[in-house]
C-alpha positions as CSV (number, residue, x, y, z in Angstrom):
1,X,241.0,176.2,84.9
2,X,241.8,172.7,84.1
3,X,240.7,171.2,81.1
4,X,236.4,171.0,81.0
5,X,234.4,169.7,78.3
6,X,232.6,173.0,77.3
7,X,233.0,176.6,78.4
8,X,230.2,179.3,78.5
9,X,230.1,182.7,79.2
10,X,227.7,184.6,81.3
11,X,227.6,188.0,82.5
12,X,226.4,186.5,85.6
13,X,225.9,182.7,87.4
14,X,223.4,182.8,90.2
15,X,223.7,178.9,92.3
16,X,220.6,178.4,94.1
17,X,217.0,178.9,92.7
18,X,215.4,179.6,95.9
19,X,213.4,182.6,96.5
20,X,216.6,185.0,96.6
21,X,218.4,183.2,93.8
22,X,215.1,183.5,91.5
23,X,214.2,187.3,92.1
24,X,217.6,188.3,91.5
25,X,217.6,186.3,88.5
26,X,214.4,187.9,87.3
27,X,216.2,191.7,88.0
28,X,218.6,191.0,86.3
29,X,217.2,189.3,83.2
30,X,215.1,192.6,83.0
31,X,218.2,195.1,83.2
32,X,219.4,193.4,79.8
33,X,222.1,190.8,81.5
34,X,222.4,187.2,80.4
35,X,222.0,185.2,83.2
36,X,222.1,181.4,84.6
37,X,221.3,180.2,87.4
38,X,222.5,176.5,88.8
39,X,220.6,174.5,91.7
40,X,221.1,170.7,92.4
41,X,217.2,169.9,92.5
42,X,214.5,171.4,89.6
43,X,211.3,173.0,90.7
44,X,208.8,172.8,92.1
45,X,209.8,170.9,95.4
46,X,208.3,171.3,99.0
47,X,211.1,173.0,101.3
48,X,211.2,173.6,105.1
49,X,209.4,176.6,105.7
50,X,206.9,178.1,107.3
51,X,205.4,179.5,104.2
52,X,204.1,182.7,105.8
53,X,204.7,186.0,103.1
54,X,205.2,189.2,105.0
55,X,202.8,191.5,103.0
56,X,206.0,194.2,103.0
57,X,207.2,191.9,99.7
58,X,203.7,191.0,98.3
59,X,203.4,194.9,95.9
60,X,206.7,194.1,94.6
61,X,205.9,190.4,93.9
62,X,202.8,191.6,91.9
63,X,205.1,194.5,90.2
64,X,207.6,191.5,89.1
65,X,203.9,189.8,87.6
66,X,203.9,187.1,90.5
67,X,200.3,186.5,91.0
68,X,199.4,186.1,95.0
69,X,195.6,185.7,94.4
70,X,194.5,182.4,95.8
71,X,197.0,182.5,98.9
72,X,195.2,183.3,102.1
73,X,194.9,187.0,103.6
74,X,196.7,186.8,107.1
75,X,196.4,189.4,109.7
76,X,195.7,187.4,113.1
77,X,198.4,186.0,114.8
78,X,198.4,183.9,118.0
79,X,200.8,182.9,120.5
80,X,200.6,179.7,122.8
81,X,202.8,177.9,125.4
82,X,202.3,174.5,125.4
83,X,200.4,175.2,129.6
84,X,197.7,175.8,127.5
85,X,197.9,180.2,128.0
86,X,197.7,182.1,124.5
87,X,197.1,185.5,123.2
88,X,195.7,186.8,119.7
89,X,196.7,189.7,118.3
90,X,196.2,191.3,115.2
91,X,199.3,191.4,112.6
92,X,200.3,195.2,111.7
93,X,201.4,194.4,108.5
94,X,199.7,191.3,107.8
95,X,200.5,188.8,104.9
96,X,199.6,186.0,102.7
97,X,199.9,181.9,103.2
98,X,201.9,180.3,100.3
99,X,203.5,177.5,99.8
100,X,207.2,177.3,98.8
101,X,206.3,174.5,95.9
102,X,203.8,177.5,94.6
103,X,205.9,180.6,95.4
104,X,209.0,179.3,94.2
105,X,207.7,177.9,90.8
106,X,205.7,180.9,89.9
107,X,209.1,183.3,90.5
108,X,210.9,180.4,88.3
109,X,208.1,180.8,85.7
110,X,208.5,184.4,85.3
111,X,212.4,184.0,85.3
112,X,212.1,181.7,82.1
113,X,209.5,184.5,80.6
114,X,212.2,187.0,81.4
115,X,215.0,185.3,79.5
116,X,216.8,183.2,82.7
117,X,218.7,180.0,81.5
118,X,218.8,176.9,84.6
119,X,221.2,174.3,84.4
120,X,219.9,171.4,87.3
121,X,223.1,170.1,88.7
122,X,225.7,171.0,91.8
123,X,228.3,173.6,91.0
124,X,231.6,171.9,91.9
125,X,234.5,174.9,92.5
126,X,234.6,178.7,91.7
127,X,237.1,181.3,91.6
128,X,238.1,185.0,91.1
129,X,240.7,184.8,88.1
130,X,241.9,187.7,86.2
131,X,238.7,189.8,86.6
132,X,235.9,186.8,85.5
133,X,235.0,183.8,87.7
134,X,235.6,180.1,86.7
135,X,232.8,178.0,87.6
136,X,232.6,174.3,87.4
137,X,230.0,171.6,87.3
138,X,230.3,168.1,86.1
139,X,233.0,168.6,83.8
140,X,232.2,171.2,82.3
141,X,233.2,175.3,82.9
142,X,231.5,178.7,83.1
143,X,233.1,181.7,83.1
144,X,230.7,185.0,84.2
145,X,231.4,188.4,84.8
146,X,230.0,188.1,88.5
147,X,228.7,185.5,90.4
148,X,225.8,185.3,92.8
149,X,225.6,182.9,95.9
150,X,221.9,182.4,96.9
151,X,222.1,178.1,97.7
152,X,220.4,178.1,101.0
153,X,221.1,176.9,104.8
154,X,223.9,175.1,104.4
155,X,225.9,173.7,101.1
156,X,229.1,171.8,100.0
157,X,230.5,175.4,98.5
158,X,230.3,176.4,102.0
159,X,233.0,174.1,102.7
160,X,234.7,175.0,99.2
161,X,234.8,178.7,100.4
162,X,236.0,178.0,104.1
163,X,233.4,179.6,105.4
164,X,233.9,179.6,109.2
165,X,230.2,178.6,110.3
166,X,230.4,176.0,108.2
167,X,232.8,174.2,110.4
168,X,230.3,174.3,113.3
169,X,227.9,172.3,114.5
170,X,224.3,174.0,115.3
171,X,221.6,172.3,118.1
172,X,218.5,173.7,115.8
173,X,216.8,171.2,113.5
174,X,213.2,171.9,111.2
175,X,210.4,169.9,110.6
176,X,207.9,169.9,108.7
177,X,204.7,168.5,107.7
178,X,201.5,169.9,105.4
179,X,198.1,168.7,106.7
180,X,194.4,168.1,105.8
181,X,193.1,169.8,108.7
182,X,190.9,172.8,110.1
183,X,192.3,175.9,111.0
184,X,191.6,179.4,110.0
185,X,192.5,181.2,107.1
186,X,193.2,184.4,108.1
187,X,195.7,183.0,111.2
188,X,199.1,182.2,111.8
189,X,199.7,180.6,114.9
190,X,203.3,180.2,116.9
191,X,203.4,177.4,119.2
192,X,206.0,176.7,121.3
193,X,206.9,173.7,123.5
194,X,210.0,172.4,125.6
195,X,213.0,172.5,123.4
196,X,211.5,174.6,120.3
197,X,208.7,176.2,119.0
198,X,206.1,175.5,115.7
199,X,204.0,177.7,113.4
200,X,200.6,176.6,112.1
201,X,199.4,178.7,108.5
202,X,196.8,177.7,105.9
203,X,198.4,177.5,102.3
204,X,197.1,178.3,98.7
205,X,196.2,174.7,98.1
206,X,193.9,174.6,101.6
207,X,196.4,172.7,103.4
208,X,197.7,173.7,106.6
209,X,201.3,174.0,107.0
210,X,202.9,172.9,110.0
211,X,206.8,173.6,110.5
212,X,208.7,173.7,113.5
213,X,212.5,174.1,115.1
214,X,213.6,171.8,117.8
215,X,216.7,171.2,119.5
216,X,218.6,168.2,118.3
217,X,218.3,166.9,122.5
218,X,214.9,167.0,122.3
219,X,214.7,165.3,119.2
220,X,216.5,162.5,120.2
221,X,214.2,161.4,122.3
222,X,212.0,160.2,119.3
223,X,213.2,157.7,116.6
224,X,212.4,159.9,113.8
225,X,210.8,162.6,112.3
226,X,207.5,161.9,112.5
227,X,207.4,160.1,116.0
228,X,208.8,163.4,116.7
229,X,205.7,165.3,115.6
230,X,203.8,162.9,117.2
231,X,204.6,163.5,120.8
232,X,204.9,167.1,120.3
233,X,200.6,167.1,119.4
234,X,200.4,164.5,122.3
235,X,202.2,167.6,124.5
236,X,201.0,170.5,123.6
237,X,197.1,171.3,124.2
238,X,196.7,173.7,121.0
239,X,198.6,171.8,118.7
240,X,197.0,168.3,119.9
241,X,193.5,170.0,119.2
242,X,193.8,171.2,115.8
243,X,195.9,168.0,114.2
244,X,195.9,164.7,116.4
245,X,193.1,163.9,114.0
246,X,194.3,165.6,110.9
247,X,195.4,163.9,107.9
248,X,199.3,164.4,106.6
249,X,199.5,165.3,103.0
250,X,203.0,163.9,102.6
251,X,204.5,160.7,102.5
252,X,206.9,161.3,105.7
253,X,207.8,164.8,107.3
254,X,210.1,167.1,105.9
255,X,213.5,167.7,108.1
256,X,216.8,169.6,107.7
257,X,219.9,169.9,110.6
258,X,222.2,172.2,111.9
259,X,220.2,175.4,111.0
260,X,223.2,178.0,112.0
261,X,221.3,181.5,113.3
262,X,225.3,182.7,114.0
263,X,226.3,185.7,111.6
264,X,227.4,184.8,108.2
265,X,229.9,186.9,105.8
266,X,227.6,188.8,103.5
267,X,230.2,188.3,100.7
268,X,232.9,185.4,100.3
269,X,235.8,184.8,97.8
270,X,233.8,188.5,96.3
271,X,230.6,186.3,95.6
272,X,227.5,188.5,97.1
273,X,225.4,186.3,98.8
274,X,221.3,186.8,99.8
275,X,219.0,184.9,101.4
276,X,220.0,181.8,103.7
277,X,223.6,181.9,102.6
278,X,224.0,185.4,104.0
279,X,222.1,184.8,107.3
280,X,219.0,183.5,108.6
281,X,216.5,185.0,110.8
282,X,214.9,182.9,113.5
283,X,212.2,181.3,112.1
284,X,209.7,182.8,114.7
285,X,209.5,186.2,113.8
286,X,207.8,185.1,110.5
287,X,209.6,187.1,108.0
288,X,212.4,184.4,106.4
289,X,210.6,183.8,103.2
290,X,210.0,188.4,102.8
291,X,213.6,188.4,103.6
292,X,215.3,186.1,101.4
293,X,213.0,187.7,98.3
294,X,214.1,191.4,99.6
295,X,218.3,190.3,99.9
296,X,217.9,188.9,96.2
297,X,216.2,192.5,95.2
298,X,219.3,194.3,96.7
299,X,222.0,191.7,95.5
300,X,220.8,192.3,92.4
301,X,220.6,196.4,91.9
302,X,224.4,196.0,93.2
303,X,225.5,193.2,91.2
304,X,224.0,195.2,88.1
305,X,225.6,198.6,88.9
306,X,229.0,197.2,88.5
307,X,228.0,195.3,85.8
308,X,226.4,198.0,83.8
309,X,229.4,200.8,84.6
310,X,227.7,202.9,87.0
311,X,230.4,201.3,89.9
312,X,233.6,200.9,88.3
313,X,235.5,198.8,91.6
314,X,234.2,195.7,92.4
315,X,235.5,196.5,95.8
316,X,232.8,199.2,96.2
317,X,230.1,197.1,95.2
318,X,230.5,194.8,97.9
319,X,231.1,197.3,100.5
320,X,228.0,198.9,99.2
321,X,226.2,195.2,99.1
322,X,227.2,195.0,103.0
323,X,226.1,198.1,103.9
324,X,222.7,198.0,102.7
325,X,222.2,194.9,103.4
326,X,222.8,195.4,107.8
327,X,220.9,199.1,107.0
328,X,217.9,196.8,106.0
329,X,218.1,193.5,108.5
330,X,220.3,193.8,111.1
331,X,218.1,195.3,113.1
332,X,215.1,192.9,112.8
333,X,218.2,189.9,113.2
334,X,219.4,191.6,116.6
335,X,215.0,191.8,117.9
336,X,215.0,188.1,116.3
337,X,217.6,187.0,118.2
338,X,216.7,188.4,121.5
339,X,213.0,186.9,121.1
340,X,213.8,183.7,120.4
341,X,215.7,183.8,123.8
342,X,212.6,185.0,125.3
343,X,210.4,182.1,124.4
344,X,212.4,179.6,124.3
345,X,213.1,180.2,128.3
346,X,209.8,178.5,130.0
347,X,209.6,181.6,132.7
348,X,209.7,184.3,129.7
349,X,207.8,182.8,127.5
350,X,205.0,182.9,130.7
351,X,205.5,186.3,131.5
352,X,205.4,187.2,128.1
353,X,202.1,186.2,127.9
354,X,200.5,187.6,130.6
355,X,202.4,191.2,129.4
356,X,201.0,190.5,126.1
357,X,197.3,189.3,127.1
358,X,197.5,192.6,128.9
359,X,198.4,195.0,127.0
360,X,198.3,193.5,123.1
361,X,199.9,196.7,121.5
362,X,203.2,195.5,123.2
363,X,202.6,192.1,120.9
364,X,202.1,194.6,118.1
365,X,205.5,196.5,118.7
366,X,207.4,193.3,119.0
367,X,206.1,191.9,115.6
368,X,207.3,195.2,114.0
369,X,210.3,195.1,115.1
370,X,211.4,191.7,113.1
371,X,209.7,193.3,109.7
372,X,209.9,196.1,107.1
373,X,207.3,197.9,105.6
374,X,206.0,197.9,101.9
């Protein structure tokens, strides 16, 4: 390590306080391990999502003390081309509306009640070195027992780890926008339109959350992001309906690039990585934010096996981490995948519909194929 300012020790550095970074943290605060966590931004913060919680997460938010009371009860679900055709269908499992600013900040705040320390700046470089890893961040070094990669989408220590995704270039782009609008509580709505698709849910503040993906192409024919919205409300009957005349809470949209749905290595340079850093699901099936909470959950119990002594190989643990982690998800990925085709194809996302309006269980299977259970 060259020479640093300072030097701490930790039995384990998590970078990234998003929703898998955080529970993780909270884990394994509670198992007795000294913990820090590093993200570039503090908390709270408004992040591109589409802020629907899967209910299969929301017992074991509550057991972790994350109170869930003032988000919305979801369990209809509707589907809409933009010809104006849509189905409504109940959800099996069902879930909550929640902001990411709300979630996010109340599993920070019971990380700091459980003992969690946050430094708020970019880690720089890490590496495997005699047993320990050497992190750095502006000058100054870290040494942990194990580290823990949960920093989202896409990140510079993507490119430090030579990560092969990293190195491509993805079409898929997210927007997003929180409104003063009408819509009902107990809905979530999937909207989708030449080049992408949207999803309309109500949030614990009242607002109404409206995120989408859309193909770089498409995008281009707008000068930004929220001329971009714009014609999309101007195109599509639903959407146009429920927020030409609504009022945008934000001072401009919300917008991210290159979303990569590709595979991803589940563990790089032996750092375990959860949430967005191990691989995204397509943002239409719903279950992202469930997801990311869930791979922090299992990153965790591994990480603090071999911590603790129980696995004695480091080696294990990750193969243990990988296979656990594809027992749990790559199932719903591969259904994910193959439905995002489907509606993103004009002729499939019509037949689709008229299969669905007819026979709604079909709808039902679909949806349960892209979550867990409780």
């Amino acid at each position: 390590m060259p020479y640093l300012h300072t030097v701490e020790r930790r039995d384990v550095i998590i970078i990234g306080a998003g929703l898998a970074g955080l529970t993780a943290a909270v884990e394994l605060s509670n198992a007795g391990l000294d913990v820090l966590v590093f993200d570039k931004n503090t908390l709270p913060r408004h992040k591109v999502c589409g802020e629907y919680l899967s209910m299969e997460v929301v017992p074991y938010l509550a057991s972790l003390g994350i109170n869930l009371q003032d988000a919305p009860q979801i369990s209809r679900f509707e589907l809409s081309g933009s010809e104006g055709r849509r189905v409504v269908s109940r959800l099996p499992l069902g879930g909550v509306g929640i902001s990411r600013h709300a979630l996010d900040y109340r599993l920070y705040q019971e990380a700091i009640n459980a003992g969690v320390d946050f430094i708020w700046q970019p880690v720089d470089s890490v590496q495997l070195s005699n047993g320990s890893f050497e992190v750095t961040s502006r000058g100054s070094g870290f040494i942990a027992r194990q580290v823990l990669g949960a920093w989202g989408k896409r990140s510079n220590l993507d490119r430090y780890l030579k990560r092969p995704f990293f190195s491509r270039t993805s079409p898929w782009m997210g927007i997003k926008m929180h409104y003063r609008a009408r819509y009902p509580s107990d809905k979530v709505g999937l909207y989708c339109f030449k080049g992408g698709y949207g999803g309309l849910s109500v949030t614990e503040t009242g607002s109404v959350n409206f995120c989408y993906l859309i193909h770089k192409e498409r995008f281009r024919e707008t000068p930004n992001l929220d001329s971009c919205t714009r014609r999309l409300l101007q195109e599509h009957p639903s959407l146009g309906e429920i927020l030409e005349s609504a009022t945008p809470l934000f001072k401009a949209a919300l917008g991210i690039s290159n979303i990569a749905f590709g595979r991803k290595d589940l563990v790089s340079n032996h750092i375990l990585l959860s949430g967005d850093a191990a691989q995204l699901i397509h943002p239409l099936c719903g279950n992202g934010m469930a997801m990311a909470i869930e791979t922090g959950r299992i990153q965790s119990h591994f990480a603090a096996g071999f911590l603790q002594g129980s696995v004695k190989d480091r080696t294990i643990m990750e193969r243990q981490y990988r296979q656990a982690w594809n027992k749990k998800f790559a199932t719903r990925l591969r259904s994910g995948a193959i439905l995002q085709r489907l509606l993103l194809n004009p002729t499939g996302l019509s037949l689709g519909l008229k299969v669905a309006g007819a026979a709604p269980y079909l709808l039902d299977r679909v949806i349960q194929k892209t979550h867990g259970t409780p």
